[in-house]
C-alpha positions, -999 to 999 in steps of 0.1 A, spaced: -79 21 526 -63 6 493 -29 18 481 -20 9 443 11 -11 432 19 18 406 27 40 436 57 21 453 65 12 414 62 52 402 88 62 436 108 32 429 112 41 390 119 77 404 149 65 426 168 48 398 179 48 359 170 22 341 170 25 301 165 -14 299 126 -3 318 123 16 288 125 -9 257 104 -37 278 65 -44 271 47 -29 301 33 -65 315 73 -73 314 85 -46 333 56 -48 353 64 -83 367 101 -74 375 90 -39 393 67 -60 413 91 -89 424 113 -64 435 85 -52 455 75 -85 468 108 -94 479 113 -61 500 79 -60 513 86 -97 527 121 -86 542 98 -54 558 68 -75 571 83 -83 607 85 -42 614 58 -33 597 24 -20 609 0 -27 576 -2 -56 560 19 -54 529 27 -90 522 -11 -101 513 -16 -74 490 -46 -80 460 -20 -94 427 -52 -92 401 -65 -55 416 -26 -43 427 -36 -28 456 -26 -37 495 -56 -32 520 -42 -8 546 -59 -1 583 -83 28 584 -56 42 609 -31 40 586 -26 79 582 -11 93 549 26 101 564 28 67 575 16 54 539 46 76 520 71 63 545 59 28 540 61 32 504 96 48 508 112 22 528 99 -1 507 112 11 478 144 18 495 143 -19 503 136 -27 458 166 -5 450 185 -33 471 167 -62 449 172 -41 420 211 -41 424 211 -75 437 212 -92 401 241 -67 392 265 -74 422 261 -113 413 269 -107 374 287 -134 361 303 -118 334 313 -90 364 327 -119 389 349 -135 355 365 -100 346 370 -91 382 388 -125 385 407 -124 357 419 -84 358 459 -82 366 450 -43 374 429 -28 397 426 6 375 398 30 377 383 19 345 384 -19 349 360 -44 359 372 -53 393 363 -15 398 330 -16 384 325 -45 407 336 -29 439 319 -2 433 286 -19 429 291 -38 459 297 -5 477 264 10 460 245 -21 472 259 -22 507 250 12 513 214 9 497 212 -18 519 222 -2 552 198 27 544 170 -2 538 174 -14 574 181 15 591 150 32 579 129 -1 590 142 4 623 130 39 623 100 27 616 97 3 641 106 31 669 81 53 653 55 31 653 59 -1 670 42 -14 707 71 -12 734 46 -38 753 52 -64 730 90 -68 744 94 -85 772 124 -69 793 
C-alpha cells in the first residue's frame, strides 16, 4: 500500500499558520514541507512499524505493509506531523536576531523579545513532549513485547 507525501504535508499545513507557505513557488515550499518530514520520520523510525524512512522521493509515496490498516496510517501520519511541527519551530527558537534582542533586553515585559523567545521555547518544548509521547503510544500499541529481553 502507497501513502502520498501530500497527505502528512496537507495535516501538517493544517496544524500550523504559515503566511510565508503562501508567497513561495510550490517546488520551494515543497522541499521545506518535506525536510521537515524527513527529519521527523528519521527521529520516528526506531518505534515505528512501516517503513517511513525509504520512502519513493521522485513518486512521494512511502510503501506501507499490506497489514498496515488505515487507523494505523492516520496515526502514523499524525505523529509524524506532530514530530514536523517540532522541525518547523526549530529554526524559530534558534533565531539569531531572537537570541541578540533577548540578550540585549534590560526588561522582561510582555511585549519584548526575551518574551517572544520564551514563549517559543515553551511552544517548542511542549510540541516536542507531545511528539514523543505520542511515539511511545505507538510503540505500546503496536510494538512486539518479545523483542525485549527482561
Amino acid at each position: 500500500m502507497t501513502v502520498s507525501y501530500d497527505w502528512f504535508t496537507d495535516v501538517f499545513l493544517d496544524k500550523i499558520t504559515e503566511y510565508d507557505f503562501v508567497y513561495l513557488a510550490e517546488e520551494d515550499r515543497q522541499a521545506i514541507v518535506d525536510g521537515y518530514m524527513k527529519r521527523a520520520c528519521s527521529s520516528f523510525s526506531e518505534v515505528c512499524k512501516q517503513d517511513i524512512v525509504n520512502g519513493d522521493d521522485d513518486a512521494r509515496v512511502f510503501t506501507f505493509k499490506d497489514t498496515a490498516t488505515a487507523g494505523e496510517i492516520e496515526e502514523i501520519i499524525d505523529i509524524v506531523t506532530d514530530g514536523m511541527l517540532v522541525q518547523w519551530l526549530r529554526p524559530h527558537l534558534y533565531n539569531q536576531e531572537n537570541l541578540r534582542n533577548q540578550l540585549n533586553t534590560a526588561d522582561f515585559s510582555q511585549y519584548s523579545p526575551a518574551e517572544l523567545t520564551y514563549r517559543i521555547r515553551t511552544t517548542y518544548e511542549m510540541c516536542r513532549k507531545q511528539f514523543i509521547s505520542r511515539m511511545r503510544e505507538y510503540s505500546y500499541r503496536y510494538g512486539d513485547l518479545t523483542d525485549l529481553s527482561l
